[in-house]
Each structure stands twice: as structure tokens, then as C-alpha cells.
C-alpha positions as CSV (number, residue, x, y, z in Angstrom):
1,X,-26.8,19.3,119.1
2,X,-29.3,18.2,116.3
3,X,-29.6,14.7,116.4
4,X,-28.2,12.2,113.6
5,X,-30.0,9.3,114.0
6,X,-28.8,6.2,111.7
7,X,-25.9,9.0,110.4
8,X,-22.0,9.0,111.3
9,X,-21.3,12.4,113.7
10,X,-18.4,14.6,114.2
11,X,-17.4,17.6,115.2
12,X,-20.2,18.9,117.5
13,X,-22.7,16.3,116.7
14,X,-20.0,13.9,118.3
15,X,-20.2,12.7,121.9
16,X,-17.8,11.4,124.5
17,X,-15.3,8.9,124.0
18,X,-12.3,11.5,124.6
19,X,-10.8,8.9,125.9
20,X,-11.4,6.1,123.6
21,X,-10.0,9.0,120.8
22,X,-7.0,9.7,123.3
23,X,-6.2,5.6,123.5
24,X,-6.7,5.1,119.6
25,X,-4.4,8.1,118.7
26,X,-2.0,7.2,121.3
27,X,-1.8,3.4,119.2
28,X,-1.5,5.3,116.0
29,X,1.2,7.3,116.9
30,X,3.0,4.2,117.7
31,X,2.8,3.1,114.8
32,X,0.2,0.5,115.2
33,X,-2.7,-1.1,112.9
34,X,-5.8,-1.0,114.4
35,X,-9.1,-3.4,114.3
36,X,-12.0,-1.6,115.8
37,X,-13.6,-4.7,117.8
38,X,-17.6,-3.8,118.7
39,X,-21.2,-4.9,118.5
40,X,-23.4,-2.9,115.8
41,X,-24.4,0.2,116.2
42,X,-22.0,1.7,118.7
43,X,-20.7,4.0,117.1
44,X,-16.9,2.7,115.2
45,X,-17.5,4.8,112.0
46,X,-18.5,7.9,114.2
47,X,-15.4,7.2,116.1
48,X,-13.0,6.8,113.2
49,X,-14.5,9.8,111.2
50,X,-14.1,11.9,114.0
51,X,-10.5,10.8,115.0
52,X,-9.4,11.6,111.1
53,X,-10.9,15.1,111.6
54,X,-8.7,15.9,114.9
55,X,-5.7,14.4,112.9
56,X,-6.5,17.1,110.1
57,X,-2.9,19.1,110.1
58,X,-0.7,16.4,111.1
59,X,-1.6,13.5,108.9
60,X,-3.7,12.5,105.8
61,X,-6.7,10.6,106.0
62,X,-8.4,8.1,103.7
63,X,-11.6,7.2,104.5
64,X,-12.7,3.5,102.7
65,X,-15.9,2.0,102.9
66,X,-15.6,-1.6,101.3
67,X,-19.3,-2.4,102.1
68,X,-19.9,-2.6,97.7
69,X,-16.7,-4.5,97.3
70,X,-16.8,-8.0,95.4
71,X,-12.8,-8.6,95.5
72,X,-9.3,-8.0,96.2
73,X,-9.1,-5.3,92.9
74,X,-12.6,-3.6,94.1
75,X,-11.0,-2.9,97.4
76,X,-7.3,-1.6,95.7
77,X,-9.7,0.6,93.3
78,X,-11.5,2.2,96.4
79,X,-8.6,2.8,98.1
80,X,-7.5,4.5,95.3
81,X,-10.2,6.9,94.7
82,X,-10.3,7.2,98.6
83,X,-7.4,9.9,97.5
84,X,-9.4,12.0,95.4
85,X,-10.3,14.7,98.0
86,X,-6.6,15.2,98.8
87,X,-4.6,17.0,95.7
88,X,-1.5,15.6,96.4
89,X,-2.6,11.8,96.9
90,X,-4.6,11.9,93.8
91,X,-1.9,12.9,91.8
92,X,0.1,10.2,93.2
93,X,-2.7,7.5,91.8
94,X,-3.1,9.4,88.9
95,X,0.8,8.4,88.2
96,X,0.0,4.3,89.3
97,X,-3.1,4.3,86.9
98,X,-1.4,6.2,84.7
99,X,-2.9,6.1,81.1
100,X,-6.7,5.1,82.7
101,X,-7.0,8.2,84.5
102,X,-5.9,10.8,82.3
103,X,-8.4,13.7,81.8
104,X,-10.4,12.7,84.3
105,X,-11.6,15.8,85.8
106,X,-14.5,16.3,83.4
107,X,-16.0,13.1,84.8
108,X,-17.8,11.6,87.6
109,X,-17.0,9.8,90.7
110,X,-18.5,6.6,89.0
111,X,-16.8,7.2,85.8
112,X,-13.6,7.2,88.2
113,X,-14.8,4.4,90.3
114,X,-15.5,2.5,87.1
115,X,-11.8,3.3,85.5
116,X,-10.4,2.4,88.9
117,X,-11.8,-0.9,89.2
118,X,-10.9,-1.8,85.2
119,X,-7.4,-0.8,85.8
120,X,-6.8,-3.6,89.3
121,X,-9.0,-5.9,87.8
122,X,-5.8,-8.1,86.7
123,X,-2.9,-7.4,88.7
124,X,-4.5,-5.7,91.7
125,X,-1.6,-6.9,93.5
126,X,1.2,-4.8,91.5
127,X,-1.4,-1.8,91.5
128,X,-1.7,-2.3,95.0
129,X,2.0,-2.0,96.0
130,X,2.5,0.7,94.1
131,X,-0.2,2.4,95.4
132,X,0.5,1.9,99.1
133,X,4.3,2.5,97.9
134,X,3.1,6.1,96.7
135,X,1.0,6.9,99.7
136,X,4.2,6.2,101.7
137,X,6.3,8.8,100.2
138,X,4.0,11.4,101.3
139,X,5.3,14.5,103.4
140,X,2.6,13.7,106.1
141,X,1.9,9.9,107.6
142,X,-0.9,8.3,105.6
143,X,-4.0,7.1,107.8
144,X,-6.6,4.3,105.7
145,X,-9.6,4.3,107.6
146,X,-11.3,0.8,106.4
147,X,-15.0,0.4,107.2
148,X,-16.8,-2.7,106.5
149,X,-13.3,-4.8,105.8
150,X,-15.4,-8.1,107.7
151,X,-18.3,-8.1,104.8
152,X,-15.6,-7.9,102.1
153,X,-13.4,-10.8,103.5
154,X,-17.0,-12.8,104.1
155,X,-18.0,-12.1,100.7
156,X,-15.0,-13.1,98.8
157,X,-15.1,-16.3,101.2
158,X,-18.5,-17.6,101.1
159,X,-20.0,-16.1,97.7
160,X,-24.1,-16.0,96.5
161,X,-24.2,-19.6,98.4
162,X,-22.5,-19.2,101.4
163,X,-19.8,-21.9,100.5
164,X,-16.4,-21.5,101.5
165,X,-14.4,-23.6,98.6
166,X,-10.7,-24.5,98.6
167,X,-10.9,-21.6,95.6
168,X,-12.3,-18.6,97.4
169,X,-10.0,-19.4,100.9
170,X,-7.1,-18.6,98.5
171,X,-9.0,-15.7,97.2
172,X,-9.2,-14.8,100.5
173,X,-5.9,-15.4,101.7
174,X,-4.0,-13.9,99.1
175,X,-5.6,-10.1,99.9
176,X,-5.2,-10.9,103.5
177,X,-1.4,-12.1,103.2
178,X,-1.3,-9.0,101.3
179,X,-2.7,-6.8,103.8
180,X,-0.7,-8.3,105.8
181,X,3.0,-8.3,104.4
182,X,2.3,-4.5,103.1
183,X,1.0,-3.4,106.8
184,X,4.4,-4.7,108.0
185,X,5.9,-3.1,105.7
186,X,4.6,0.4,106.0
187,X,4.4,0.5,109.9
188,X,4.8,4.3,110.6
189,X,4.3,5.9,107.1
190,X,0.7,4.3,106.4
191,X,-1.2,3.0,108.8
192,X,-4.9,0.9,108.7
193,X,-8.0,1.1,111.3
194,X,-10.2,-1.2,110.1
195,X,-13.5,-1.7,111.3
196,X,-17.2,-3.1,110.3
197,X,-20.6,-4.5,111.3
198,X,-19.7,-7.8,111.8
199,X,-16.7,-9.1,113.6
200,X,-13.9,-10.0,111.5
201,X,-12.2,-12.8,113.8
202,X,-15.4,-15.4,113.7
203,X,-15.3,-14.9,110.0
204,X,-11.8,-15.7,109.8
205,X,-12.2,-18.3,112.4
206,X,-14.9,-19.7,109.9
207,X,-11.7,-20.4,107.5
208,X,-9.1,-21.2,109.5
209,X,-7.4,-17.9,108.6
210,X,-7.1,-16.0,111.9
211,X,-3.4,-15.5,111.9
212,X,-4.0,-13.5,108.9
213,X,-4.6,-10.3,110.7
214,X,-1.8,-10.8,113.1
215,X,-0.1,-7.3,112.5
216,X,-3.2,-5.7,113.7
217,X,-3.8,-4.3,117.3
218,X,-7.4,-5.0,118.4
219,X,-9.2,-2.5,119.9
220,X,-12.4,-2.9,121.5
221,X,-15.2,-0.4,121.6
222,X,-18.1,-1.0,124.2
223,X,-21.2,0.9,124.5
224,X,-21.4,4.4,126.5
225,X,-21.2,4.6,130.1
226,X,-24.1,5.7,132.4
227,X,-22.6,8.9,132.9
228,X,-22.1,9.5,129.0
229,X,-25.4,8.2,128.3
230,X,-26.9,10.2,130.9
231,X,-24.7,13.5,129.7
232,X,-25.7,12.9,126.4
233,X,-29.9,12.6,127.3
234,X,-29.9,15.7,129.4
235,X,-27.7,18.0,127.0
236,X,-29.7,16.7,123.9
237,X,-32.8,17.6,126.2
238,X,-32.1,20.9,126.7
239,X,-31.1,21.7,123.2
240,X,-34.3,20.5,121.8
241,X,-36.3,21.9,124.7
242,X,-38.0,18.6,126.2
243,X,-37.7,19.0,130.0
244,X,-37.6,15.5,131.4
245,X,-39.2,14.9,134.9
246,X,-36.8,13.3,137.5
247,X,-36.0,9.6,136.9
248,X,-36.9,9.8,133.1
249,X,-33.1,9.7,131.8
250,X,-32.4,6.6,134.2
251,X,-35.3,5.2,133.0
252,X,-34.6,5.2,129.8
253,X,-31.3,3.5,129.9
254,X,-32.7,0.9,132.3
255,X,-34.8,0.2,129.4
256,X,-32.2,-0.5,126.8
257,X,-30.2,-1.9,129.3
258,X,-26.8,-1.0,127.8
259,X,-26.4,2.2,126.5
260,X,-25.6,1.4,122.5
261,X,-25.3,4.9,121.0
262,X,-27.3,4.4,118.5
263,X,-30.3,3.3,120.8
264,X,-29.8,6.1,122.9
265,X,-30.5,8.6,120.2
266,X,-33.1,6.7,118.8
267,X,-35.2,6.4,122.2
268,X,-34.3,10.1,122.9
269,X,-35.8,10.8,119.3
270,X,-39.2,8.8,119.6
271,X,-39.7,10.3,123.2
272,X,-39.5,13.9,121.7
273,X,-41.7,13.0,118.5
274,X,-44.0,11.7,120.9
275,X,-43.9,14.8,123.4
276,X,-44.8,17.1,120.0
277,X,-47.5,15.0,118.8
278,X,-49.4,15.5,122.5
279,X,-47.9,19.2,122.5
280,X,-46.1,18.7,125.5
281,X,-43.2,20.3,126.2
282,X,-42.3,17.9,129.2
283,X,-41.9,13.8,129.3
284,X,-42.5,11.5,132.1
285,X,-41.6,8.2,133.3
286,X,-45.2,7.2,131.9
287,X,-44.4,8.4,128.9
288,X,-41.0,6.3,129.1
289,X,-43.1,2.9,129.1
290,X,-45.4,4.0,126.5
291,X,-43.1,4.9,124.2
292,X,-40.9,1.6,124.8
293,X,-43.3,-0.7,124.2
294,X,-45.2,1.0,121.3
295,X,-42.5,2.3,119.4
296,X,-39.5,1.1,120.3
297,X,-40.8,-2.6,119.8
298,X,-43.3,-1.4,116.9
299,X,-42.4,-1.2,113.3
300,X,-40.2,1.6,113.5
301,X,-38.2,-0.4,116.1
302,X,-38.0,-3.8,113.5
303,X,-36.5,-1.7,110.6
304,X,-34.1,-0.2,112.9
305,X,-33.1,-3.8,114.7
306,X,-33.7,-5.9,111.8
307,X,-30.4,-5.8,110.8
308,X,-29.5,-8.0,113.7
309,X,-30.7,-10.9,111.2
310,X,-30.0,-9.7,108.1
311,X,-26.3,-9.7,109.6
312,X,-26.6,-13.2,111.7
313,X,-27.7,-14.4,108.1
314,X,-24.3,-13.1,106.3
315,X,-22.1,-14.8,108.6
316,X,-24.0,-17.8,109.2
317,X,-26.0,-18.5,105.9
318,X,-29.0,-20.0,105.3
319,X,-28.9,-23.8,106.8
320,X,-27.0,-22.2,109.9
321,X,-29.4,-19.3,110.4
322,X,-32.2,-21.0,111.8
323,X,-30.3,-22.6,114.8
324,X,-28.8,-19.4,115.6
325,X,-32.4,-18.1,116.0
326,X,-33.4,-20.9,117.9
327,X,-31.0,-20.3,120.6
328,X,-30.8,-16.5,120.7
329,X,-34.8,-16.5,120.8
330,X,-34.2,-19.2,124.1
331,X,-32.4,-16.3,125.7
332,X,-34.7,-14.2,125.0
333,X,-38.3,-15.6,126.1
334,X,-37.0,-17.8,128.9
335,X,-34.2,-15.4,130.0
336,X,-31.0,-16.9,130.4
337,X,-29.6,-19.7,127.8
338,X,-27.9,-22.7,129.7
339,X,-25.2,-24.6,128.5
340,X,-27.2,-28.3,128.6
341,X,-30.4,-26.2,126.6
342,X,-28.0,-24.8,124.0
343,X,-26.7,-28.5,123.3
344,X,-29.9,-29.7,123.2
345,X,-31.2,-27.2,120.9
346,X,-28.2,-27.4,118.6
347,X,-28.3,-31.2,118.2
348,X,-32.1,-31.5,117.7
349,X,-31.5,-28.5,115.0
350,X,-29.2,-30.4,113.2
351,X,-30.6,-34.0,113.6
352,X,-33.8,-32.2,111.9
353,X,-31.9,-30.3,108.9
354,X,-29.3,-33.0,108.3
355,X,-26.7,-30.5,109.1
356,X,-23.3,-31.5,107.7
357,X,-20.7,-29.0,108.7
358,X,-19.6,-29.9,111.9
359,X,-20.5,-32.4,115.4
360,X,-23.0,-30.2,117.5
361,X,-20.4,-29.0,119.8
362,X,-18.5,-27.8,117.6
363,X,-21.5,-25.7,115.8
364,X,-22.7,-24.8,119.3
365,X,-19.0,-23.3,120.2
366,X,-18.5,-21.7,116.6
367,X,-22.2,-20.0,117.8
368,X,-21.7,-19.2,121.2
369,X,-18.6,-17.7,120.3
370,X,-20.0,-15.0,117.2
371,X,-22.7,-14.1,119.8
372,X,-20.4,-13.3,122.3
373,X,-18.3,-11.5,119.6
374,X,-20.3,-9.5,118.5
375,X,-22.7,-8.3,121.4
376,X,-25.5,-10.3,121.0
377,X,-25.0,-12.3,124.5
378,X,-22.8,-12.4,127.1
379,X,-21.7,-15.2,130.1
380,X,-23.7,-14.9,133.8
381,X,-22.9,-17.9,136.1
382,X,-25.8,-20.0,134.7
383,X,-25.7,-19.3,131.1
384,X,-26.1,-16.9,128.3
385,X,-27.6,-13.5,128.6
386,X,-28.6,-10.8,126.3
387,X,-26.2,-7.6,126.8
388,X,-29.2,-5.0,125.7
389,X,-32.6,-5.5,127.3
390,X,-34.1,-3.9,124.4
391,X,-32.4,-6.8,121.6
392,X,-33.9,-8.7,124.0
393,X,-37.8,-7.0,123.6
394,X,-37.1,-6.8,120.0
395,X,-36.5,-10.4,120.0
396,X,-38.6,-11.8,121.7
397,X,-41.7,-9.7,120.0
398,X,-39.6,-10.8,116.0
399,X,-39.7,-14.8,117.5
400,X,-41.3,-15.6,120.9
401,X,-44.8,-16.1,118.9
402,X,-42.9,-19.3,117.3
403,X,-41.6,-20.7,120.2
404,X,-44.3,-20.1,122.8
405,X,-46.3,-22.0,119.9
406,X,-43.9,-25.2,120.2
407,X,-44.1,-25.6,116.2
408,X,-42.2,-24.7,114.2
409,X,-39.3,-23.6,116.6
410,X,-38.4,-20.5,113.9
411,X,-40.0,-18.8,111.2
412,X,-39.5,-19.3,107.5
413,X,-35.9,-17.5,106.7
């Protein structure tokens, strides 16, 4: 094993999940759609890379990363040169672009890209249908691997200003009645797994357009187990030499407190950069702590967690933002987020920003429920908690100076 911190995996980079593969193929088979349903960073595009490469043989599969696309035709011109790598699928667009994509093969990919998205940019609908029409008449079932379909469908809804008009919930609607009517269609000879860093359903929930993805089979992903995580600490161990006194793998994932992937590898990675920098070949349980707290919660931990926000801020927007912070940073310094705090928090918020969007409970519950969602904070008896111990560290060192100084409740965003 080498390590691929930040990086997809497969092959014998990946780890675990044989059954998770097993349950997804089994769905596939059936004929099903799939929407990958997960908190950041555990590991969905790893998943869906790897599951194309074990389908290798038996099917064909596109892999389509709509985290660049603007609109409906951006995302019918990636699927499109999604086919490129397979000879047979790209002659098959070549014949629905027919006349843009003619001696092509002395160009580059973002010459093609570019022709692509000229050729759906009026009538992406017809180019669409033709193109999913193509990929059904293939000799081998047609698997679209979609990653980052939520920031398309929050893009096209909400804009530069994070405003969902009248205008762009059509927009909206008409590429996911679309996606819709052409996945019922095509059950069995192409089928979608789609999949992102945000959660899809509090977006569409945003709009009122959740029945939209109705022919698609959720599927939820949850972090490693103890005995993956634990599998996956010892056998990296060995491979990169670092012996690891008793205790030190358990201590770890105590740490984190939920074994994100992702986390994992990156605690397993500052432990041995720190073992080589003392020229040790063996880490401790002291080493453990040290290593938490100074780099795990240090700089190199903010640019690696800091995408937390940056994503609370792309659902949310800016007036919204700063009341999610205000109750997620609650959890955090004081530990557990009850129900009469939250309410309290959300109606001052919005009594001090003039907050027109919706009563206070219905904020709170719109909140409550993309936190749960996606993995930020889940129910105990007397409130909200965070899932991971170490969101929890990261969050309160990011925002538990502002509160613990009363004024202002959150930092400038």
C-alpha cells in the first residue's frame, strides 16, 4: 500500500467495503439507479471508481465529474466526452455531434470539451436523448458514474447570489424531469450512480423538487468500521515500516472518533512524517496526542477540514451561513446542541440579520436536517452531537475563540 491521501484509490490502493461493492453491484444488476448518500470524505468516488474497474469485461463505464458544470448542456457535453476512452462509445457521439466533431483526433481534450459544449448549448435536450439513445444500443450495459451531480443541480438553482428564482427552479427541473423520464426509460441498458460532496435531497428539499429523483435507489455509505479502520492502520503500518506500540491504532480512532477514510489516512500519514522527522522507526500513544493536537488541529489540519465551510456555504449562502456556524460551533464548545438552545440561537440570528426566508422553526428544521444529512451531527437523547470527535477539535479551534468571547457570536464570512 502507498498511501493516497486527498486522491481516489483502486485496485490495491483500495480498502474494504467488499461488501458495500457486493450490495451496489447486486442493485445494479437489478437494474437499479443509484444515489450514493454519505458525509464528505468517505470515500464515494473511491467506491464508484473501483466498482467500474471490477465491472471492466461485463459492462462499459462512464465516469462524469460535473463539479465545472454551469447547466443542463455542460452536463450532456461531459457525458459525452465521458465516451472518449471507449472506441466504440465515441464513435457513437461522434454520429450525435455529427458535423462538430469531425477530425477531431488531432486536437485536445479541451478543444473536444469546448466543441462538445457548443454543440448542447441549444437543444441539449434532443442531443441528450440521442445520446443516451446511442449508449443504449451498445452490446454491453452502459454504467454513468456521476460525481458531484448535488453542486450542478445547486448551481443551476441558486446562481453567483444564492437566489433560487421562479426561472432557475425550471432550469432546474427541466434537467431533472429529464433525468428522470430518460432513467425510466433506460432501466437495464444504462444505468446512473450518482454521487457528490454535498447531499442532493436538502438541496432539492431547498426547492421543493425532491420527487424529482424518485427513480433513484438511495444508498448510503457510512464511514469504516473499527475492524476496517483497524485493518487498514496495521497493514499500512507494516508496509511503510512504522511499528506501532500496543494501544496506538485504538488510539487513534478514538481520536477521530468515527473512522472517515479520509481521516484515517491522513492521521496515519502525519504520525509517520512525524516518526521520520525524530528518526524513529516506532510510534507511541504519546506520540498519538502530540500529533492530534499539533497537526491534526494545526494548519495542515484547516486546509484539509476547511472544506466543511466552504461546502455549508454553497448550500446555505451567505445570510444563512452564519447561523449554521452559530449552532454547529454550540455543539462543539459546549458539547451537545439541545433543541430549546438551537431555537434560541436561530431566532436571535435571525431577529439580528433581518432574516426573511422562513419562521425560525422552519430555518432551524431545514438546518438540523442538512447537518444530520450530511454527517456533520447526529441525535443523542438530549440533543445534537458531532459524529467525528476530530470535526468537533477542528471546530471548535476554527470558532470557539468567537464564542467563548460572547461578541460577535461568528466570524466575518
Amino acid at each position: 500500500m502507498k498511501g493516497a491521501v486527498g486522491n481516489w484509490v483502486v485496485g490495491e490502493e483500495f480498502w474494504g467495503r467488499d461488501h458495500e461493492l457486493s450490495e451496489l453491484r447486486e442493485l445494479i444488476d437489478g437494474g437499479a439507479h443509484v444515489l450514493l448518500v454519505a458525509p464528505r470524505r468517505v470515500g464515494k468516488t473511491s467506491l464508484m471508481r473501483e466498482l467500474g474497474r471490477r465491472l471492466e469485461g461485463t459492462h462499459r463505464c462512464l465516469f462524469v465529474d460535473l463539479e465545472g458544470a454551469q447547466s443542463a448542456a455542460d452536463a450532456i457535453a461531459e457525458l459525452g466526452f465521458a465516451t472518449k476512452p471507449h472506441k466504440s462509445l465515441w464513435k457513437r457521439t461522434q454520429d450525435v455531434f455529427r458535423g462538430l466533431l469531425d477530425n477531431v483526433e488531432s486536437v485536445g481534450a479541451y478543444e473536444i470539451s469546448i466543441k462538445l459544449r457548443e454543440g448542447t448549448a441549444s437543444g441539449w435536450q434532443t442531443r441528450g436523448q440521442r445520446l443516451l439513445e446511442s449508449l443504449a444500443q451498445h452490446e454491453e450495459p452502459v454504467i454513468v458514474f456521476m460525481d458531484e451531480l448535488p453542486i450542478l443541480i445547486n448551481r443551476m438553482l441558486k446562481g453567483d447570489d444564492y437566489q433560487i428564482t421562479p426561472q432557475r427552479r425550471r432550469d432546474a427541473d427541466m434537467f431533472l424531469s429529464f433525468l428522470r423520464a430518460e432513467t425510466s426509460k433506460r432501466r437495464g441498458q444504462v444505468r446512473f450512480v450518482a454521487a457528490g460532496s454535498i447531499g442532493l435531497e436538502p438541496v432539492l428539499r431547498q426547492a421543493g423538487l425532491s420527487a424529482t429523483i424518485n427513480t433513484f435507489t438511495a444508498y448510503e455509505l457510512h464511514p469504516w468500521d473499527q475492524a476496517t479502520a483497524l485493518g487498514f492502520l496495521r497493514t499500512i503500518a507494516e508496509a511503510k515500516k512504522l511499528v506501532m506500540d500496543e494501544g496506538v491504532p485504538e488510539r487513534m480512532l478514538d481520536r477521530l472518533g468515527s473512522a472517515v477514510p479520509h481521516h484515517v489516512q491522513l492521521f496515519f500519514d502525519l504520525l509517520l512524517q512525524d516518526a521520520r522527522r525524530r528518526k524513529a522507526g516506532v510510534a507511541t500513544t504519546t506520540d498519538v496526542e502530540r500529533v492530534f493536537q499539533e497537526r491534526m488541529l494545526s494548519t495542515r489540519g484547516h486546509a484539509e477540514l476547511s472544506h466543511l465551510e466552504e461546502r455549508l456555504r454553497m448550500v446555505l449562502g451567505p445570510r444563512t451561513l452564519p447561523l449554521a456556524l452559530d449552532l454547529l460551533t454550540e455543539a462543539a464548545v459546549v458539547g451537545t446542541l439541545t433543541t430549546d438552545r438551537a431555537m434560541e440561537l436561530v431566532s436571535d440570528g435571525c431577529n439580528e440579520r433581518e432574516e426573511p426566508r422562513a419562521r425560525p422553526d422552519e430555518l432551524l428544521r431545514e438546518l438540523m436536517g442538512i447537518f444530520e444529512h450530511d454527517g456533520y451531527l447526529e441525535r443523542r437523547d438530549e440533543g445534537h452531537v458531532f459524529v467525528s470527535n476530530l470535526v468537533r477539535d477542528w471546530w471548535t479551534a476554527r470558532f470557539g475563540y468567537f464564542k467563548r468571547q460572547g461578541s460577535p457570536r461568528w466570524p466575518p464570512v
